[in-house]
ZADO-1210 file (C-alpha; in nm, 4 decimals, padded with zeros to 6 digits):
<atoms>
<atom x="-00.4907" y="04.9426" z="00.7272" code="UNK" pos="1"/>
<atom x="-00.2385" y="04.9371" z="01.0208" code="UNK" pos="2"/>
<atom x="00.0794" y="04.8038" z="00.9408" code="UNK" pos="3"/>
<atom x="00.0644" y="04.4903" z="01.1787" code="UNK" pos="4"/>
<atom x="-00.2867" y="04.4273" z="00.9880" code="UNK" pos="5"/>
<atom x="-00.0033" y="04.3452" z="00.6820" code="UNK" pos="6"/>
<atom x="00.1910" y="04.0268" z="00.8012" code="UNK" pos="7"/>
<atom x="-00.1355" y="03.9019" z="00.9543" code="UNK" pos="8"/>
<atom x="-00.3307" y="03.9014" z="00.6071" code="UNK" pos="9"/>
<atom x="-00.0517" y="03.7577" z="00.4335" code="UNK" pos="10"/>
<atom x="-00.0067" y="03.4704" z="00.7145" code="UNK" pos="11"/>
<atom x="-00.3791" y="03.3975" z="00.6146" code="UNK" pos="12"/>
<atom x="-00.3406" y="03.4408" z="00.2279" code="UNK" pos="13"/>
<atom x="-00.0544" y="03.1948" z="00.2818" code="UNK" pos="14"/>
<atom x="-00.2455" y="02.9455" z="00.4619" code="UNK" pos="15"/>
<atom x="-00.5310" y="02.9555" z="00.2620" code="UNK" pos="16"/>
<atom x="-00.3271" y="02.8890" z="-00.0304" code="UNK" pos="17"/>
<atom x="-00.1723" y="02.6103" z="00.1478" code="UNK" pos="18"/>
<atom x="-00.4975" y="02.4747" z="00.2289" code="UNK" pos="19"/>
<atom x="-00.6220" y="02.5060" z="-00.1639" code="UNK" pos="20"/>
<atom x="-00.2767" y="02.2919" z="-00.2470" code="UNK" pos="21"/>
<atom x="-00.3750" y="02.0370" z="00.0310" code="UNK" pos="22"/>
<atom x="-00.7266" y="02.0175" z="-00.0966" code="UNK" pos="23"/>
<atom x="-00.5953" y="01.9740" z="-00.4798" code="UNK" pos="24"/>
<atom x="-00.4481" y="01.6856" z="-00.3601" code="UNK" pos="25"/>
<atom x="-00.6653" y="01.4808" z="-00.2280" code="UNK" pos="26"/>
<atom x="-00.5970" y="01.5875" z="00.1840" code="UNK" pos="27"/>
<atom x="-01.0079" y="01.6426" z="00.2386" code="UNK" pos="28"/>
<atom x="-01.1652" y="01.4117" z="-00.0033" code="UNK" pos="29"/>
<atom x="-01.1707" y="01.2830" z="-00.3758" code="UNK" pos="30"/>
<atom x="-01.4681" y="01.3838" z="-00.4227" code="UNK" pos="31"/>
<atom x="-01.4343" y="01.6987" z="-00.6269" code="UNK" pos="32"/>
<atom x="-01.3922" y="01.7076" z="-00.9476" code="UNK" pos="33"/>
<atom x="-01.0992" y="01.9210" z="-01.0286" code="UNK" pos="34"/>
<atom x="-00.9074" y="01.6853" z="-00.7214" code="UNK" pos="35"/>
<atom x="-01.0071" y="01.4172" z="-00.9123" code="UNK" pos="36"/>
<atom x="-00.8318" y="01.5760" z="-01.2353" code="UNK" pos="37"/>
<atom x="-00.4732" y="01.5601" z="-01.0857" code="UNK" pos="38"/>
<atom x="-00.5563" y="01.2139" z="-00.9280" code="UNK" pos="39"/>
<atom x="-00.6097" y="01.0705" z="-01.2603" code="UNK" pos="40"/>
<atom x="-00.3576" y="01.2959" z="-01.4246" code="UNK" pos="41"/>
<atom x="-00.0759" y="01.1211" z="-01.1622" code="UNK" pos="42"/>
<atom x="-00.2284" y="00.7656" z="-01.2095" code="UNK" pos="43"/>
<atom x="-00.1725" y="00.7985" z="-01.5902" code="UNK" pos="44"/>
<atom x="00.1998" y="01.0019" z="-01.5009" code="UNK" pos="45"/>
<atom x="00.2733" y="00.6620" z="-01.3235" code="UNK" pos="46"/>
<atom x="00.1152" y="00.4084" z="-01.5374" code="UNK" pos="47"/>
<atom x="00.3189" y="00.5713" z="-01.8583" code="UNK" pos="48"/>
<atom x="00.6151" y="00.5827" z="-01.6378" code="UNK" pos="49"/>
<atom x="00.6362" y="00.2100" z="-01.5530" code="UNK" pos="50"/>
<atom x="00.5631" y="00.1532" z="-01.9284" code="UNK" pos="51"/>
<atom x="00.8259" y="00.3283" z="-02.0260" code="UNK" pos="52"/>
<atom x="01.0671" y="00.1562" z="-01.8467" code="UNK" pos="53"/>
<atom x="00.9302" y="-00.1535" z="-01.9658" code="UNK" pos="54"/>
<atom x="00.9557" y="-00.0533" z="-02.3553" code="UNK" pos="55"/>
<atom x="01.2881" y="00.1191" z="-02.2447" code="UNK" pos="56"/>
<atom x="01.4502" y="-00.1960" z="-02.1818" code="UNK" pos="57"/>
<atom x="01.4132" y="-00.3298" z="-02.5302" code="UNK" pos="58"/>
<atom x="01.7487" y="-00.2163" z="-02.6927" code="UNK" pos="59"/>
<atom x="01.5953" y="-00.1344" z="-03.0401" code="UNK" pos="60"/>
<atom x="01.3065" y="00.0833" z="-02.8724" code="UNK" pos="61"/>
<atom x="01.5701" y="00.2563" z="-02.6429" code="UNK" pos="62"/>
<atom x="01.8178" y="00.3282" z="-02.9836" code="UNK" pos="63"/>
<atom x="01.5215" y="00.4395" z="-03.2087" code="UNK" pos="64"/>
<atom x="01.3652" y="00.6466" z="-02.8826" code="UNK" pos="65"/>
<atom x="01.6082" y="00.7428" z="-02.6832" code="UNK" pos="66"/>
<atom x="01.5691" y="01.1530" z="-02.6453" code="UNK" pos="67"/>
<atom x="01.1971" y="01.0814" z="-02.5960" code="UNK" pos="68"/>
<atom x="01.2355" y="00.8492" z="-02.2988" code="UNK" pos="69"/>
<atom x="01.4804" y="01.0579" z="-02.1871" code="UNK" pos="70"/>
<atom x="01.2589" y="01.3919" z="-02.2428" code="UNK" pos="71"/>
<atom x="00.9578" y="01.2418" z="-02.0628" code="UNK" pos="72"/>
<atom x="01.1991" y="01.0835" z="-01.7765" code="UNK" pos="73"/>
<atom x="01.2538" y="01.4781" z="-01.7118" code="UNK" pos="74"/>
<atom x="00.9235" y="01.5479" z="-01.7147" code="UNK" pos="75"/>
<atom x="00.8061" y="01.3031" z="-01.4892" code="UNK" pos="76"/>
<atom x="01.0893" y="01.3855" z="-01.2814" code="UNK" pos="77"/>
<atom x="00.9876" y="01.7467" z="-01.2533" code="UNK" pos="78"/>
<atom x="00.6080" y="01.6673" z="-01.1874" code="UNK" pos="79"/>
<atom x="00.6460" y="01.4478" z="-00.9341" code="UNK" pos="80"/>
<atom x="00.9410" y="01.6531" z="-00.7586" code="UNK" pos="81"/>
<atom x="00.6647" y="01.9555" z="-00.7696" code="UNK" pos="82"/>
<atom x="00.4064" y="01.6581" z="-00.5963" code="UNK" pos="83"/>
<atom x="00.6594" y="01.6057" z="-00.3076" code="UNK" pos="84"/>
<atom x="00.7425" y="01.9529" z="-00.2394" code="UNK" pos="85"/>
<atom x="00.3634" y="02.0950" z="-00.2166" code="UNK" pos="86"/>
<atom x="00.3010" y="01.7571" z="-00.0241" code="UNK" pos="87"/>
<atom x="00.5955" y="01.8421" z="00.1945" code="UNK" pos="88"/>
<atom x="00.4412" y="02.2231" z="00.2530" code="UNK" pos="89"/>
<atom x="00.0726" y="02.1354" z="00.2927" code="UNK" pos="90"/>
<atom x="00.1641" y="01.8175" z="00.5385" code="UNK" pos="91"/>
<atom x="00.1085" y="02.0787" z="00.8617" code="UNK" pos="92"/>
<atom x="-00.2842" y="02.0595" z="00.7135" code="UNK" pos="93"/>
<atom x="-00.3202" y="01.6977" z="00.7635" code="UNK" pos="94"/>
<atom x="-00.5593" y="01.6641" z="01.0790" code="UNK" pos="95"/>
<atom x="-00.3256" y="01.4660" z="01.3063" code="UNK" pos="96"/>
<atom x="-00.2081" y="01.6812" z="01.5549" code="UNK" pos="97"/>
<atom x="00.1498" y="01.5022" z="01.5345" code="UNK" pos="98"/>
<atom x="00.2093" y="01.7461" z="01.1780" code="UNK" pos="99"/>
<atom x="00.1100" y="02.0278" z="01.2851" code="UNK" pos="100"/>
<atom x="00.4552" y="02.1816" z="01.4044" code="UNK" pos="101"/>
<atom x="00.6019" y="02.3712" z="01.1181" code="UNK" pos="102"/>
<atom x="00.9060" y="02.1700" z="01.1521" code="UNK" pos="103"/>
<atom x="00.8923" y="01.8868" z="01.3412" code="UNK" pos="104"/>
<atom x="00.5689" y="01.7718" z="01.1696" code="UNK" pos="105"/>
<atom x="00.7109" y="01.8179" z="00.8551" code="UNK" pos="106"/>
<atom x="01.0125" y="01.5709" z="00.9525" code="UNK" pos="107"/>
<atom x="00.7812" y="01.3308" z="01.1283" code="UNK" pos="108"/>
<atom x="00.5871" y="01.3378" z="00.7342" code="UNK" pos="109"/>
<atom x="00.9009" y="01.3239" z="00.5826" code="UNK" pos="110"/>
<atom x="00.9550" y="00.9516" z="00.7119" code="UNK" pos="111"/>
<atom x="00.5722" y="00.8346" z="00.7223" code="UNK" pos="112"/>
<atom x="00.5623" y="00.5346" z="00.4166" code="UNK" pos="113"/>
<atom x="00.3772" y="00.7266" z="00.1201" code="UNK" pos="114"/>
<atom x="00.6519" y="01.0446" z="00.1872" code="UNK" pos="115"/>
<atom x="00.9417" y="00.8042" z="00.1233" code="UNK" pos="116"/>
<atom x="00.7581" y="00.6252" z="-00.1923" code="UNK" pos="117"/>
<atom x="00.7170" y="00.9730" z="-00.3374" code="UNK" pos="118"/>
<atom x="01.0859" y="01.0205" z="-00.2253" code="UNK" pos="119"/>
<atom x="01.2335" y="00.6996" z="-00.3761" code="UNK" pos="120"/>
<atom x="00.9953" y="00.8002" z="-00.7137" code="UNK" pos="121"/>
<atom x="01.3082" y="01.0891" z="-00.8022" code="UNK" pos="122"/>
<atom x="01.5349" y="01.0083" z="-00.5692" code="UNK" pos="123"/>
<atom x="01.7321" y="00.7523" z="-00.8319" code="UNK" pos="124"/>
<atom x="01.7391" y="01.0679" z="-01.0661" code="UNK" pos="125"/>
<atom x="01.8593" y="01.3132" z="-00.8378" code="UNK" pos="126"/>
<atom x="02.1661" y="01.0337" z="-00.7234" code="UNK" pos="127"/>
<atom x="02.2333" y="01.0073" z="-01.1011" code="UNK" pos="128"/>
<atom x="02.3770" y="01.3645" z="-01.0773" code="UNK" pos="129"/>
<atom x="02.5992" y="01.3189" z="-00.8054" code="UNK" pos="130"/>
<atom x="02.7063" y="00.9427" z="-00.7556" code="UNK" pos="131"/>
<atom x="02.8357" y="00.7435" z="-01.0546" code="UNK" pos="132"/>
<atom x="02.5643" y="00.4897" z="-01.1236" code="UNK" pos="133"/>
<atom x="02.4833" y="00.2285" z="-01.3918" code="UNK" pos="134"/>
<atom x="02.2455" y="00.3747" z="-01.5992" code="UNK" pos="135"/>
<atom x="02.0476" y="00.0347" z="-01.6475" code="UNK" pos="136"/>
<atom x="02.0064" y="00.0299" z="-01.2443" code="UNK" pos="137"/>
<atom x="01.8615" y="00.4259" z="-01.2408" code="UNK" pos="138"/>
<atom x="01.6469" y="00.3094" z="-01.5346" code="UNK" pos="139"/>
<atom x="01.5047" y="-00.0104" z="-01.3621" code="UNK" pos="140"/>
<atom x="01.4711" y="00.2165" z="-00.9996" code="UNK" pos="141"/>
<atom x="01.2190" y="00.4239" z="-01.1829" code="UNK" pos="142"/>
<atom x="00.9657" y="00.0868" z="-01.1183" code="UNK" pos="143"/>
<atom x="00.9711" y="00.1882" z="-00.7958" code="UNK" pos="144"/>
<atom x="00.7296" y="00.4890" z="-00.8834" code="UNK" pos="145"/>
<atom x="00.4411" y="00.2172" z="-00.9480" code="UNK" pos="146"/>
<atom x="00.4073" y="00.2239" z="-00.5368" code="UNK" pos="147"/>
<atom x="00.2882" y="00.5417" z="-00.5800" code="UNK" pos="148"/>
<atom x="-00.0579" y="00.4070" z="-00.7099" code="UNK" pos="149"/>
<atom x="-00.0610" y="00.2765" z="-00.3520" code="UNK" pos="150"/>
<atom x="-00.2601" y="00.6359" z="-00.2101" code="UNK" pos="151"/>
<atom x="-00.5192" y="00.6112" z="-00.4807" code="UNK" pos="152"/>
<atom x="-00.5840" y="00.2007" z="-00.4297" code="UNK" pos="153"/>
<atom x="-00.8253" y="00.1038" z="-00.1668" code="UNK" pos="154"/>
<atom x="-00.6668" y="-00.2230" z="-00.2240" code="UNK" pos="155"/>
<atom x="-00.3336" y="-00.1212" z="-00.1674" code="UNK" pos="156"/>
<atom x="-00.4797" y="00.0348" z="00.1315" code="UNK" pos="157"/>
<atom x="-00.6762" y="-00.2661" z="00.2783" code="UNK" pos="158"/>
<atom x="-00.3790" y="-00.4254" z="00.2772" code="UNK" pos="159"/>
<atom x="-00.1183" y="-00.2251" z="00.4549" code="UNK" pos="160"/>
<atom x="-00.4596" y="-00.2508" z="00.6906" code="UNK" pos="161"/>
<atom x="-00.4372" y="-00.5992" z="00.7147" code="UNK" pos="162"/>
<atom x="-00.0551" y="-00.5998" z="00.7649" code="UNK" pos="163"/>
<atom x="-00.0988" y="-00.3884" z="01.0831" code="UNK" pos="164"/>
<atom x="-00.3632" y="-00.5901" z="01.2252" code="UNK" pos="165"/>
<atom x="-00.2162" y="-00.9441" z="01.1641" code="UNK" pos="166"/>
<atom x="00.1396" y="-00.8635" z="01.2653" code="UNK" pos="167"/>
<atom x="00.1877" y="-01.0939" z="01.5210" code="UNK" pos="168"/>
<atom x="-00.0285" y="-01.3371" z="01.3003" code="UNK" pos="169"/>
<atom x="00.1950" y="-01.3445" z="01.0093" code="UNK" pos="170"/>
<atom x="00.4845" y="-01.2992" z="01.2484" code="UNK" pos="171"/>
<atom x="00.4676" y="-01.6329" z="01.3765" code="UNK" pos="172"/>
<atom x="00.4074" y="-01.7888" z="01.0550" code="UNK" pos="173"/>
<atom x="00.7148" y="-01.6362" z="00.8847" code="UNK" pos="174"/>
<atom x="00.8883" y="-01.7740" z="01.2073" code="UNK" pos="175"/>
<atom x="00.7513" y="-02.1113" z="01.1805" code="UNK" pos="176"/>
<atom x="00.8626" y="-02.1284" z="00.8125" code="UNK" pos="177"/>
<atom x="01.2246" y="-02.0015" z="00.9379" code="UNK" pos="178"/>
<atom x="01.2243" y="-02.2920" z="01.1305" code="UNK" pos="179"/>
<atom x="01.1193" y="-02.5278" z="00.8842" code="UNK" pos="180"/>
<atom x="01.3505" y="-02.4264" z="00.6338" code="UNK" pos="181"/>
<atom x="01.6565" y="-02.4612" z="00.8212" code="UNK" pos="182"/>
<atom x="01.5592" y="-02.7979" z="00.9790" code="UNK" pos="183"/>
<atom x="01.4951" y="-02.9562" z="00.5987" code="UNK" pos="184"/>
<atom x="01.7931" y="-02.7703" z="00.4920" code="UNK" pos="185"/>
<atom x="02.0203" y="-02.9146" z="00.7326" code="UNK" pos="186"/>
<atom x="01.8626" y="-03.2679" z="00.6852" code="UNK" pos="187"/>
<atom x="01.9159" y="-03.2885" z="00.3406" code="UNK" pos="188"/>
<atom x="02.2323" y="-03.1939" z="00.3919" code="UNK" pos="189"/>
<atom x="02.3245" y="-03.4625" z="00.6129" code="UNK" pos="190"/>
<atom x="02.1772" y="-03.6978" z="00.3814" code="UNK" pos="191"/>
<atom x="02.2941" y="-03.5639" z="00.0865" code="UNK" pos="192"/>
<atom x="02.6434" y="-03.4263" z="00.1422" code="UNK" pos="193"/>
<atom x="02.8562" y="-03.7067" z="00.1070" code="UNK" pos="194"/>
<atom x="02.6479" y="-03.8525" z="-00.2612" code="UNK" pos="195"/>
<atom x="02.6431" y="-03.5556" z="-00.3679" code="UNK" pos="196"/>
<atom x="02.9305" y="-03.3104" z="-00.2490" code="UNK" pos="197"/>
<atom x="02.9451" y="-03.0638" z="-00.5380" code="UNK" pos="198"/>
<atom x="02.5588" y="-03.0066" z="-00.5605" code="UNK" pos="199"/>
<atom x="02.4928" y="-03.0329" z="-00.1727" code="UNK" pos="200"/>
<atom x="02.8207" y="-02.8895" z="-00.0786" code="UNK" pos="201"/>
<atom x="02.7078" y="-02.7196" z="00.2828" code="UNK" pos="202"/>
<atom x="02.3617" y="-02.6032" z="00.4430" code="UNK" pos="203"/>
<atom x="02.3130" y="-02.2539" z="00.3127" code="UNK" pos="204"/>
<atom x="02.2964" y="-02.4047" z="-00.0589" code="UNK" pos="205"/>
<atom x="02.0576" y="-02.6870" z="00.1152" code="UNK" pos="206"/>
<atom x="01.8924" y="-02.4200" z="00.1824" code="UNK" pos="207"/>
<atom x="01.7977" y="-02.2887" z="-00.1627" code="UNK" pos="208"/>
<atom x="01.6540" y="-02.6569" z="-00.2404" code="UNK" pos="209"/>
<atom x="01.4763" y="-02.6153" z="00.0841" code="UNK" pos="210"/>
<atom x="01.2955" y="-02.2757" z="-00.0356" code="UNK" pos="211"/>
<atom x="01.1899" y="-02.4646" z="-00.4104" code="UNK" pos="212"/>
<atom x="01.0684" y="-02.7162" z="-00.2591" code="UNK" pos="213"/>
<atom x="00.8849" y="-02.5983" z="00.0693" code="UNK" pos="214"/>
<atom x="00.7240" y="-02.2993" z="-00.2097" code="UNK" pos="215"/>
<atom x="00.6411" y="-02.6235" z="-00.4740" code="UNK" pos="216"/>
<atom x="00.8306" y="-02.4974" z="-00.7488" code="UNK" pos="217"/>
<atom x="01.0824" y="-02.7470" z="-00.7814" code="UNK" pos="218"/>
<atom x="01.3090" y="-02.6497" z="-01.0382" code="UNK" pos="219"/>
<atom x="01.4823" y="-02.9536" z="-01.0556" code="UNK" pos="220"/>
<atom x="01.8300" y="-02.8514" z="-01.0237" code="UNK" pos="221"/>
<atom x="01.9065" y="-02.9780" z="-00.7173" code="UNK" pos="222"/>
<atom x="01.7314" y="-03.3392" z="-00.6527" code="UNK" pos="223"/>
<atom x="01.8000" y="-03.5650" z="-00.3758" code="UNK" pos="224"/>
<atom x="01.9238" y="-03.9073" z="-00.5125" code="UNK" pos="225"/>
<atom x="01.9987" y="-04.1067" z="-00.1696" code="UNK" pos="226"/>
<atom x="01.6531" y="-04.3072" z="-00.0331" code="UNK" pos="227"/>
<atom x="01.6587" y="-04.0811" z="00.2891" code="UNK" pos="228"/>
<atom x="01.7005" y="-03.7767" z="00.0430" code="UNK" pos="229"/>
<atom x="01.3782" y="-03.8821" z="-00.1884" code="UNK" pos="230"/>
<atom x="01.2213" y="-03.9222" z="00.1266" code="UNK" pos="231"/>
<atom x="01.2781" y="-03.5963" z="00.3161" code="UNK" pos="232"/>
<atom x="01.2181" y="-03.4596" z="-00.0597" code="UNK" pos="233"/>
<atom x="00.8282" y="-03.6189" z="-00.0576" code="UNK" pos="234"/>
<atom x="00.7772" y="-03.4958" z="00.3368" code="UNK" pos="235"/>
<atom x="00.9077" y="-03.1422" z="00.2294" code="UNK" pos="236"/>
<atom x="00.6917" y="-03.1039" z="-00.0672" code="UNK" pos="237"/>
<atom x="00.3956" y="-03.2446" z="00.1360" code="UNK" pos="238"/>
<atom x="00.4925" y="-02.9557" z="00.3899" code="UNK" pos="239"/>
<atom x="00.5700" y="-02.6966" z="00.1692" code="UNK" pos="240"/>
<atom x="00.1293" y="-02.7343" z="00.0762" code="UNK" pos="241"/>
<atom x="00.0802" y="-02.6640" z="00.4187" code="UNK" pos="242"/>
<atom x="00.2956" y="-02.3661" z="00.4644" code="UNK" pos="243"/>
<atom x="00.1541" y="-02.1968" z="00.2159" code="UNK" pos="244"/>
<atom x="-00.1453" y="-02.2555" z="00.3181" code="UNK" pos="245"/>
<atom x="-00.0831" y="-02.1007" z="00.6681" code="UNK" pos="246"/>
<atom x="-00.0171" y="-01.7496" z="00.5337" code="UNK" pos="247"/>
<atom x="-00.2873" y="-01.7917" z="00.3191" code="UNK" pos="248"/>
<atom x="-00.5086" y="-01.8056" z="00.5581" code="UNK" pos="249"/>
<atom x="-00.4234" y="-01.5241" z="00.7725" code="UNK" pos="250"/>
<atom x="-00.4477" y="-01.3151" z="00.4943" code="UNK" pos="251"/>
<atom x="-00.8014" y="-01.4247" z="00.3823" code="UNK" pos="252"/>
<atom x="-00.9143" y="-01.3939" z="00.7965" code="UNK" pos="253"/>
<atom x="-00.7762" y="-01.0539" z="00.8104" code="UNK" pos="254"/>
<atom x="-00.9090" y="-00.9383" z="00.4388" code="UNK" pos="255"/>
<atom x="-01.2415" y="-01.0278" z="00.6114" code="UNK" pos="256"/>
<atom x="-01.2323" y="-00.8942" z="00.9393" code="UNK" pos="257"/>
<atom x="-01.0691" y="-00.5614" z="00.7778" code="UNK" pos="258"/>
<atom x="-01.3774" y="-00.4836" z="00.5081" code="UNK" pos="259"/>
<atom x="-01.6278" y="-00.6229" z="00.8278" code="UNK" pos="260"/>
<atom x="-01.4401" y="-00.3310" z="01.0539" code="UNK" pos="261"/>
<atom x="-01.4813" y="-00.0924" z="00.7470" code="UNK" pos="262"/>
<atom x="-01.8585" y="-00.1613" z="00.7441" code="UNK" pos="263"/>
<atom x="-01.9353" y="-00.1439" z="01.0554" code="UNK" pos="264"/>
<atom x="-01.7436" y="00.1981" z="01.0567" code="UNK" pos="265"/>
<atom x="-01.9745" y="00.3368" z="00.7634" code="UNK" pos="266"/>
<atom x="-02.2806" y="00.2538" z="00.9518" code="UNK" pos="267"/>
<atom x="-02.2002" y="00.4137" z="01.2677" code="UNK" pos="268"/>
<atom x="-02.1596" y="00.6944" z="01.0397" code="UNK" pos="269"/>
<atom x="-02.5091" y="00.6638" z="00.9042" code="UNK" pos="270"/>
<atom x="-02.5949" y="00.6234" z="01.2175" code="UNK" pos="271"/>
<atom x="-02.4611" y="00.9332" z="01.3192" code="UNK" pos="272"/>
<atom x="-02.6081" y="01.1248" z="01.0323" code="UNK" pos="273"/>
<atom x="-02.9882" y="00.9711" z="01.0777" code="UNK" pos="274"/>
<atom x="-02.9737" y="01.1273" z="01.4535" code="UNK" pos="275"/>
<atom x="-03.2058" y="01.4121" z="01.3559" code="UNK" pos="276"/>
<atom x="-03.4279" y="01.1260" z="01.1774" code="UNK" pos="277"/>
<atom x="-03.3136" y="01.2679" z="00.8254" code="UNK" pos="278"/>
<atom x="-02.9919" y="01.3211" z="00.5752" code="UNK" pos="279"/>
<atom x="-02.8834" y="01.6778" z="00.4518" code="UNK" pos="280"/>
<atom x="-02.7216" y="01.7224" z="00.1832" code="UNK" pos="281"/>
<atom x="-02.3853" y="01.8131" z="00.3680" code="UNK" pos="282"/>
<atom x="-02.4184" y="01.5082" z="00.5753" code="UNK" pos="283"/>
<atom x="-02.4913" y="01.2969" z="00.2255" code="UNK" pos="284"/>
<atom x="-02.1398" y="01.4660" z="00.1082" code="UNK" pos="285"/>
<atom x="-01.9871" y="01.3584" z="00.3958" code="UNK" pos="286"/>
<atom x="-02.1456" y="00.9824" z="00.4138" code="UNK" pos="287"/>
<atom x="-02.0183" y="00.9726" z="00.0417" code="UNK" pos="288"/>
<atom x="-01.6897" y="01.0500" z="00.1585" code="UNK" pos="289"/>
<atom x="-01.6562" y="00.8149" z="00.4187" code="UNK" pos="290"/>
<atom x="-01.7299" y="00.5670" z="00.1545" code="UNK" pos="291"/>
<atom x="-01.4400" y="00.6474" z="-00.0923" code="UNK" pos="292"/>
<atom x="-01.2197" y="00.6654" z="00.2702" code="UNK" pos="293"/>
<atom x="-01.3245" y="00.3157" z="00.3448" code="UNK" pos="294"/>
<atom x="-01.3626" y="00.2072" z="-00.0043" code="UNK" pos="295"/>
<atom x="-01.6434" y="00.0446" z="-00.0094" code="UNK" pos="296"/>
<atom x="-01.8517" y="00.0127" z="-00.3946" code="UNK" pos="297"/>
<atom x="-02.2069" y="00.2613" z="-00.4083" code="UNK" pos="298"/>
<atom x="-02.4401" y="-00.0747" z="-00.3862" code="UNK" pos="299"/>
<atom x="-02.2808" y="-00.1854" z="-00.0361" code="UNK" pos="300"/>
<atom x="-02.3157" y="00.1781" z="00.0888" code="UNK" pos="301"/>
<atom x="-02.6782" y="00.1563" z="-00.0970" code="UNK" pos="302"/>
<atom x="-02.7682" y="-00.1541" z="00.1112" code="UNK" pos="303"/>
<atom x="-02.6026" y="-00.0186" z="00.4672" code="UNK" pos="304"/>
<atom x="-02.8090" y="00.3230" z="00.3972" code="UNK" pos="305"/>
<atom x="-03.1577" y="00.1264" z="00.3242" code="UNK" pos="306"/>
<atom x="-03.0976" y="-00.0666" z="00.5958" code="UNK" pos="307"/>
<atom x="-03.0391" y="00.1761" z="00.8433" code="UNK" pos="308"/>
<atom x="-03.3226" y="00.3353" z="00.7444" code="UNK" pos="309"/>
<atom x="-03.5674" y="00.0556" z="00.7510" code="UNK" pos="310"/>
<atom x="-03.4155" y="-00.1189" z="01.0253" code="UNK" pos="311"/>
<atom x="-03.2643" y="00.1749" z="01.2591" code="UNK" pos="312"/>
<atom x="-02.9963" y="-00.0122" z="01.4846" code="UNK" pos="313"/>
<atom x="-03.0322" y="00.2506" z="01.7674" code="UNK" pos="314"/>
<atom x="-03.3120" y="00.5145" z="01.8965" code="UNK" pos="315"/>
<atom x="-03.3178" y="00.8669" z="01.7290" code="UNK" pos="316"/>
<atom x="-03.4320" y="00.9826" z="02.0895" code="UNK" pos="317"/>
<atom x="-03.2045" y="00.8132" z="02.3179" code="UNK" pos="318"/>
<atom x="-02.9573" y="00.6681" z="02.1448" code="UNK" pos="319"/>
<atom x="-03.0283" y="00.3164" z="02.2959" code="UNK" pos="320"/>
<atom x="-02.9416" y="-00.0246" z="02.0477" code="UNK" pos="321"/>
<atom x="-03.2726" y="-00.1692" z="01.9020" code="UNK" pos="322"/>
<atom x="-03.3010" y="-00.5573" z="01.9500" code="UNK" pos="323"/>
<atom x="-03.4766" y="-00.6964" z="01.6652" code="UNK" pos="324"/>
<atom x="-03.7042" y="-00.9868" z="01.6860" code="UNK" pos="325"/>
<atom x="-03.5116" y="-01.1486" z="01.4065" code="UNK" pos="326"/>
<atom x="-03.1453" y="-01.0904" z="01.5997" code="UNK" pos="327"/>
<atom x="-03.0570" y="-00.9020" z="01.3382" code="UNK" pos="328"/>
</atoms>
């Protein structure tokens, strides 16, 4: 073996270790079993974190247990340090092109949304060392690893999804709320103010009466005696049903539209794999895949498969779209 033969081997030992890491975690599928291991072995690492800050907080727990929360803290700490550090390494194996720089892709991952969830998971622990903190705040931070169940939730997933695609949607409602909000606010103020001074004293405590009402909670501690109070009161409540019905609604539109989009993407992918008129095995892998990706359940990939099949949307020959009769 020639001594530049060396480096070049262990450049590709590297990298395929690298690319074993990246697989282990889920980077080309959940499909296989042993990826499936540390999945659910980070789920439960999560789930038992949260509870433990939960059964933390209760003072007789946390005097009785103590070194045990406090051992398993550690742990956790050191498990899911290890998670962002191979993440961090194998992040040049993700396939857009934007990581693959050694450096600068590594940054750009560094700041995508799951990189600073796994950062914020230890990062409270880490601070603990170096910047006097109250303990109680470090121990309620650790909540903040539960977001980390947001890569293995296709709910979590559909609606970061949704977010994205109803931006402007849900800008303008949040907007239109704004606007609401301070209008009422500085109504009841006017109306208000001078009857009641100490409990209406200016419009940014309006303001919090405003919120109560407009969400229909009404707590009750601040209530509008004056006639044109009670009535602004009855007109904000009666609003308040509308605006949250507005968000509502965007929501439920783009839930909809989002698992429509997610269909239609898993049948042009059967579509792609019934080309040659029949499914390997390697395409099946990959169809099954694509379903986890898109999260969508075995029976709707079932029906989008038999109906494919039965009722081919375009030509194996020429690729043209099929019209059926039925306008299906």
């Amino acid at each position: 073996m020639t001594p530049a033969a060396t480096p070049h081997k262990t450049r590709h030992s590297r990298r395929s270790l690298r690319r074993t890491v990246y697989h282990m975690l889920g980077g080309e599928g959940h499909s296989d079993p042993w990826v499936k291991a540390v999945d659910w072995f980070l789920i439960a690492m999560v789930v038992l974190n949260v509870l433990a800050v939960v059964l933390e907080s209760v003072e007789h727990l946390s005097i009785a247990h103590g070194p045990v929360f406090h051992a398993f803290d550690l742990f956790s700490v050191m498990v899911f340090s290890l998670e962002y550090l191979l993440r961090l390494w194998t992040a040049v194996e993700l396939e857009d092109r934007r990581f693959h720089h050694p450096l600068a892709g590594r940054l750009r991952w560094m700041i995508s949304p799951m990189a600073l969830i796994d950062l914020l998971a230890v990062l409270p622990f880490y601070l603990g060392m170096f910047v006097q903190l109250d303990l109680r705040a470090i121990r309620v931070l650790r909540v903040l690893r539960v977001f980390k169940l947001g890569r293995y939730s296709m709910a979590m997933s559909v609606m970061v999804s949704v977010a994205r695609q109803e931006t402007r949607a849900i800008g303008a409602v949040l907007f239109v709320m704004l606007v609401v909000l301070i209008f009422t606010s500085s109504l009841m103020y006017l109306f208000e103010h001078r009857a009641q001074p100490h409990v209406f004293s200016d419009i940014p405590t309006a303001m919090w009466w405003s919120v109560v009402t407009l969400t229909t909670l009404g707590y009750g501690d601040m209530v509008p005696i004056t006639p044109m109070g009670r009535m602004l009161g009855g007109l904000t409540a009666i609003l308040g049903v509308g605006m949250i019905a507005l968000p509502t609604g965007v929501l439920a539109s783009g839930f909809s539209e989002q698992i429509r989009l997610r269909r239609e993407e898993y049948r042009e992918a059967v579509a792609r794999a019934l080309e040659d008129g029949a499914i390997s095995r390697r395409q099946r892998r990959r169809l099954d895949e694509a379903r986890l990706h898109l999260g969508l359940s075995e029976d709707e990939a079932a029906s989008i498969l038999e109906q494919a099949v039965n009722h081919p949307d375009h030509c194996p020959h020429c690729g043209g779209l099929i019209h059926h009769m039925d306008g299906s």
